[in-house]
N, C-alpha and C positions, 0 to 999 in steps of 0.2 A: 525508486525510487527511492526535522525535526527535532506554579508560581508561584502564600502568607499561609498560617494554618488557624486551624477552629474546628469546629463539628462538622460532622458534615451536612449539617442541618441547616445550619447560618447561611444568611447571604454571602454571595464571594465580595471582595472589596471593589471599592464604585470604579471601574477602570472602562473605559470607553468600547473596549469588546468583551464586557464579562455578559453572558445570558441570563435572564433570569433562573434563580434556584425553585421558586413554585409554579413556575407555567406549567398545568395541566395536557401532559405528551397528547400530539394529534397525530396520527399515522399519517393522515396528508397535508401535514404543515409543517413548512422550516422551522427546524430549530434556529429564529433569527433572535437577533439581540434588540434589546429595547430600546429605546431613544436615547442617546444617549448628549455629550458638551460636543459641540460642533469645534472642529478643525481652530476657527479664531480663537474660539473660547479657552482651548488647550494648547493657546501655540504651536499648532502640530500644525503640520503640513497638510492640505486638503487630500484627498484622494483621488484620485483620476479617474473618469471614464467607470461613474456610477452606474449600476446596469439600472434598466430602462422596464418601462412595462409594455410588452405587446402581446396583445389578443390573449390580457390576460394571467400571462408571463413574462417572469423578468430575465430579459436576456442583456447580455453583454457581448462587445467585442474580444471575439476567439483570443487575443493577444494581451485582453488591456491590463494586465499585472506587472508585463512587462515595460511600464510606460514608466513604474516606480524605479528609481534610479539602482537601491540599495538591491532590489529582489534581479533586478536584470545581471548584477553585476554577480549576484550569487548562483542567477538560472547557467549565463555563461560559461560559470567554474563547473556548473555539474556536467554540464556536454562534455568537457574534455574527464573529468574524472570518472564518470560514468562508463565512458566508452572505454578508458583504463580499465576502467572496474573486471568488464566484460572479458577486455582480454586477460587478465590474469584468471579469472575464473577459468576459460580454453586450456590456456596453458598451465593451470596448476593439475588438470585432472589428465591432462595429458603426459606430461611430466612425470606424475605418481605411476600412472597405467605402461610406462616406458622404464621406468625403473623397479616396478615390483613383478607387472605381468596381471595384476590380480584386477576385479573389479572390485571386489571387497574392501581392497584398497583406497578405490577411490571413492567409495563410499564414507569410507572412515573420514575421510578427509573432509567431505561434506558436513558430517556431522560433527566434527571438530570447532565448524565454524557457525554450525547454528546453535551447539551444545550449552556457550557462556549467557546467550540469550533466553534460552532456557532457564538455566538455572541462578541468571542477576537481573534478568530485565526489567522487574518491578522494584529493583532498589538502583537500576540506571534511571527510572522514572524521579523516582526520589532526590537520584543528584541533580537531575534535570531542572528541576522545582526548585531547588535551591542555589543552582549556579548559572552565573551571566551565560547569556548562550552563544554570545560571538566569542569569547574567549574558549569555552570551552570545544568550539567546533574547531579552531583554529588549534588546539591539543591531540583532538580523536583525528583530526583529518593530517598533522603532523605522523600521527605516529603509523597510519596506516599507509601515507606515504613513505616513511622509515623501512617499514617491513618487507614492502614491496622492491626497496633500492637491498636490502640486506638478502635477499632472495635471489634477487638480479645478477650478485657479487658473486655470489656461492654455485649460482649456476654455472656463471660464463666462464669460472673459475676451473670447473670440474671439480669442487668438493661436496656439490648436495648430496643429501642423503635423504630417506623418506619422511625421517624423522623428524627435518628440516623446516621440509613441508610443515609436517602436521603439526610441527609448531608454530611454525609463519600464520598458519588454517585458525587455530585456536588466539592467538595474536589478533588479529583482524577481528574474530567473533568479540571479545573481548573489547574493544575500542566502538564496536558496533551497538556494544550496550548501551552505550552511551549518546555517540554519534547520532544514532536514527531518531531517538525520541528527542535531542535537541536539534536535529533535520526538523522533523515533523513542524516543532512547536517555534519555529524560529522564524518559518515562514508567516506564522496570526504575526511576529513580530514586525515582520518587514513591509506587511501589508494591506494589515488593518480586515476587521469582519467582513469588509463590503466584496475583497478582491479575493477572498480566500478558495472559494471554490474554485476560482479560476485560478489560483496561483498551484495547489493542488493538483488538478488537472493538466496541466501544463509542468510539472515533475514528474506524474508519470508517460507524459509524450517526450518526454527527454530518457526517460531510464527507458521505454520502449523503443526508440530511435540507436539510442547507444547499444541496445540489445539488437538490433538491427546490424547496427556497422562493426561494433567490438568484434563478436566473433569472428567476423571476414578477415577483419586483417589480422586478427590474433593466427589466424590458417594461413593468409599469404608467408607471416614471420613465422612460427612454426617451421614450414617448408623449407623456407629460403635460407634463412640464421640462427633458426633455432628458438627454444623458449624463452632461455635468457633475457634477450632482448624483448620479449614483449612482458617481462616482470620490469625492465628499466625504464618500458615507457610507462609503464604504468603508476610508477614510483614517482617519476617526474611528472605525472597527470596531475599529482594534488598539487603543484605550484598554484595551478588555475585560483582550485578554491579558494587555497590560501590566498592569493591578490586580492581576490573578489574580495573577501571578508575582510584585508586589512583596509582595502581603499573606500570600505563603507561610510555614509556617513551618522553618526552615532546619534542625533538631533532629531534624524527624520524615521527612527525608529520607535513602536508604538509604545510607551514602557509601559510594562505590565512588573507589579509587586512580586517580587520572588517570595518562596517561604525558606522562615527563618530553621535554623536546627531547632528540630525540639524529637520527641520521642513517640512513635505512635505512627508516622505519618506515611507508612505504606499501606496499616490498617484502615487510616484516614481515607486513601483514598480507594481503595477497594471499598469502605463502606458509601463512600461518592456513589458510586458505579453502580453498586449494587441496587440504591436508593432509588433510581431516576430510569424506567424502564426506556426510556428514548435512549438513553446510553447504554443499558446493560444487553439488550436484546439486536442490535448489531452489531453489538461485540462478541454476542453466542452466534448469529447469524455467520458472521464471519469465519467462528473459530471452525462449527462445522462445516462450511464452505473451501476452506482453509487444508484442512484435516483431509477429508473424502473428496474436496472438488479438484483440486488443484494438484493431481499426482498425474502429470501427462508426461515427466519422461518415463513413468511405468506403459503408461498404454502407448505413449506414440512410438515410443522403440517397440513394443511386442506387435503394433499394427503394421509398423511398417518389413518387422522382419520375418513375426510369424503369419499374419490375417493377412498380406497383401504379397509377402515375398522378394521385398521391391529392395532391401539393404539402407544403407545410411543415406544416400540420396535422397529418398524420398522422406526420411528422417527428417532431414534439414528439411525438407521442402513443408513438411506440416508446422515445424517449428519457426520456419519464416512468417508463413502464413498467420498464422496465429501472433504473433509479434506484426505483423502489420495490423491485424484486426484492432491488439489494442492501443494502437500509437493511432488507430482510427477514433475510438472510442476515448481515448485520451481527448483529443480536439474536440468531438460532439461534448464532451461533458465540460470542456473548458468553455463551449458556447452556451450554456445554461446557465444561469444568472441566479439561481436558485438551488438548493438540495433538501429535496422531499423524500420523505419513509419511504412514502409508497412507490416512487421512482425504484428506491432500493429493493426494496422485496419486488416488483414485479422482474427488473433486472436480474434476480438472484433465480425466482423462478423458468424467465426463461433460460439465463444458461444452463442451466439443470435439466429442460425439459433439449435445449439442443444438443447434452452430450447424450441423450436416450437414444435421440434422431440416428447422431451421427456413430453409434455403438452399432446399430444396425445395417448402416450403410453399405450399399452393394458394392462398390467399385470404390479403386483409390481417388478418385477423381471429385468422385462426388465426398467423399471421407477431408479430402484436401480441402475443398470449397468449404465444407462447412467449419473448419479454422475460424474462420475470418469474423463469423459472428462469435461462434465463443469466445475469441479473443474480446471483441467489443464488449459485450454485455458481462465479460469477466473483472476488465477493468473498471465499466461500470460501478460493479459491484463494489469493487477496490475503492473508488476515486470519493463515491456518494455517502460509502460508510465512514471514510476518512475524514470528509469535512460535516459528515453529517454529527460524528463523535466532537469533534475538534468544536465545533459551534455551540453543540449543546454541553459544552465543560466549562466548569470555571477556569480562570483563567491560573489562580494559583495552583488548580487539579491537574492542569493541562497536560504536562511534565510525567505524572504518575497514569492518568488514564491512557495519553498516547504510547507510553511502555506497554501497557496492557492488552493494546490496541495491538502492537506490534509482536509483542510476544504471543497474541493465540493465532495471527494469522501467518505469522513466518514461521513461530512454532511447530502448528499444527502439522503440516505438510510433512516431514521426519516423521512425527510420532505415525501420522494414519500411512506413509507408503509402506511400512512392511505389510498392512493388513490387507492392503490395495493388492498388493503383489503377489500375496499369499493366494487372493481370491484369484486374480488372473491369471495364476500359473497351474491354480486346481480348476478354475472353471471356463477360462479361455477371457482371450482380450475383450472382447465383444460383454461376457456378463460385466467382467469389474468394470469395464468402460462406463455402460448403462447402471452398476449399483454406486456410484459415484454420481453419476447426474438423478439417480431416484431419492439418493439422502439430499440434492443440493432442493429440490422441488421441497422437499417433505419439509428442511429444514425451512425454506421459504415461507410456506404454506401457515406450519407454525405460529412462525415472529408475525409474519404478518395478522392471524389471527387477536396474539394477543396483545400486541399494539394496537392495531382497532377497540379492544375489548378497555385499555388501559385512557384511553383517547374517548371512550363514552360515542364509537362508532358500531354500525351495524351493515351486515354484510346484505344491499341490496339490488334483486333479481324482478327487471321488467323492461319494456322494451323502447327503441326510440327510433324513430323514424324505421319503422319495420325492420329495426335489427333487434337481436337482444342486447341486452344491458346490464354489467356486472359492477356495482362499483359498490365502495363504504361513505356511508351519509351519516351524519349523527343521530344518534338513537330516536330522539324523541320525531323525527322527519319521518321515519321508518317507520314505526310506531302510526303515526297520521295517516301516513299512506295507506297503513294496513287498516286502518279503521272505516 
């Protein structure tokens, strides 16, 4: 798989998808945006294919974001540069591990590339908030094209060297600071509050899909002509975005107020975040999720070479799996017309509670199957807390919280797999497996509680049509019932 400044107390400025700054958080209600000037009213182009209410719920058509001229033209460019993406990823760990021998190696190289995120990603928020975002994607996505054709030279040359790499590695991290939180935030651009969930959802079935087919051909090239060549397609992938972005048209995009330079304004928005617990507490849900849930090339390589025996085959075969799960769970959540808390924490708790399952799993078979829902309910997790933030931000915030957003969930994953790895190589694949989905529960469990608590809900137990019945109702309903 992305705007003016003030307190962070003030209203954001009146923009047609800004949310309310004092709506009182409900664990089971959209962070949606207020009524706002209708399409004639703001000369803006109407929106397409408004989701609908049934039995209830508001669903939409699985596709309809794509019906917006500007966003299709953007979704198109990322199928080819994605699927680039994917193959230089193969072939860059491939590459290092063929020219040092080490794995340590290619480790480094990983951390090279989420290192600059790490350590700028809340002041890529900041430039994000203050700079036009088709210009500047048309720069990060330039230069990441650059690195990949300057990599491509040096390989098919015979002059790389490791070094090369890890500074190509470090390169890419670096334009990603940027890149991702004006990905994120450029999409409310193109699409307006009504389509966002679905527009969302529909960028992670494209980077799940490109995760799908990259790696296969990056292994046919590999094999057949070497790395080289899959660093040159990859390089000529960003042409895609670039087109998409330059053939947009500028008219039918939603404008949102940038902010101006002033001084303060990463503090500004950290104190956003911190102010508004719908915001802050998917973003802690994430980060531990992020941290402890999300380290499966630790367990799916130790399960499949020391718990099952089975070698790289069956590697790929969990790693497929799990990549179709969530290019499944991609589509389901692009068909939901809505994004609810409680969707999110239940989602967070069961993946949690299916990697306890599948840590104890008898047989590879059944360890394989249960892929497919972690996959799902993982991008769940990913898709619901992305538009769930994104909705409930102001829009001038946008820029600095979706950094924030980005940096504790790509983050996270580096800092927690050494401890991940540490516990499974002292305690076996099967505990870290299972103490990874017991923090993802706990963590769930949590947010979920103090969102309720935050939202003036209470946790009610009684029963409905002879089942039991677990759900949160607002206090004072509770309270009656109890009386």
């Amino acid at each position: 798989m992305s705007t003016g400044t003030g307190a962070a107390s003030a209203p954001a400025p009146a923009t047609h998808d800004s949310p309310s700054t004092h709506r009182t958080p409900r664990a089971d209600r959209t962070s949606a945006a207020p009524r706002t000037a209708t399409a004639a009213e703001r000369q803006e182009p109407a929106e397409p294919a408004e989701p609908v209410e049934r039995g209830g719920r508001r669903t939409s058509s699985m596709f309809s974001s794509l019906r917006i001229r500007n966003y299709r033209l953007f979704f198109a460019g990322q199928v080819v540069s994605n699927t680039g993406t994917w193959m230089q990823r193969i072939a860059q760990d491939w590459l290092v591990l063929s020219l040092t021998g080490s794995a340590t190696a290619v480790g480094v190289t990983t951390a090279l590339q989420f290192l600059p995120m790490l350590l700028f990603g809340l002041y890529g928020g900041v430039l994000v908030d203050r700079l036009p975002k088709r210009p500047a994607l048309l720069f990060t996505q330039s230069a990441m094209g650059a690195t990949g054709l300057v990599l491509a030279f040096l390989t098919l040359s015979g002059h790389v060297q490791v070094w090369h790499v890890y500074l190509a590695a470090f390169a890419v991290g670096l334009a990603t600071v940027v890149d991702n939180p004006a990905r994120q935030t450029f999409v409310a651009e193109m699409v307006g509050p009504r389509q966002l969930q679905n527009a969302v959802s529909l960028n992670s079935a494209n980077f799940q899909s490109a995760r799908l087919i990259g790696p296969a051909v990056a292994g046919v090239l590999i094999t057949g002509v070497g790395t080289g060549w899959a660093f040159l397609l990859n390089g000529l992938s960003f042409l895609a975005p670039i087109a998409g972005l330059l053939l947009m048209r500028a008219r039918e995009l939603h404008v949102v107020e940038r902010a101006p330079r002033g001084k303060g304004q990463l503090r500004e928005g950290l104190r956003h975040v911190a102010g508004r617990p719908e915001l802050i507490w998917p973003i802690v849900l994430v980060g531990f999720i992020g941290t402890f849930g999300f380290n499966f090339p630790v367990w799916l390589s130790a399960y499949a070479d020391h718990v099952f025996h089975a070698g790289a085959g069956a590697y790929s075969l969990f790693n497929t799996l799990m990549a179709a799960g969530s290019l499944a769970g991609a589509l389901l959540a692009a068909r939901r017309g809505t994004t609810r808390l409680r969707v999110l924490i239940a989602a967070a708790a069961a993946f949690g509670t299916l990697e306890v399952v599948a840590a104890m799993a008898p047989s590879l078979w059944l360890f394989a199957l249960l892929m497919v829902p972690i996959g799902i309910f993982g991008l769940t997790v990913n898709v619901t807390a992305n538009t769930a933030v994104q909705m409930g931000t102001d829009p001038a915030m946008r820029g600095r919280v979706m950094a924030l957003f980005m940096m504790v969930f790509m983050g996270g994953t580096p800092l927690g797999a050494p401890l991940v790895g540490w516990i499974t190589d002292a305690y076996g694949a099967r505990v870290g497996f299972a103490a990874g989905g017991v923090v993802s529960v706990a963590a769930a469990a949590t947010v979920g509680l103090v969102l309720a608590r935050a939202g003036g809900l209470r946790l009610a137990v009684g029963w409905h049509h002879g089942r039991p019945r677990v759900r949160f109702v607002p206090r004072e309903r509770a309270e009656s019932a109890s009386a």
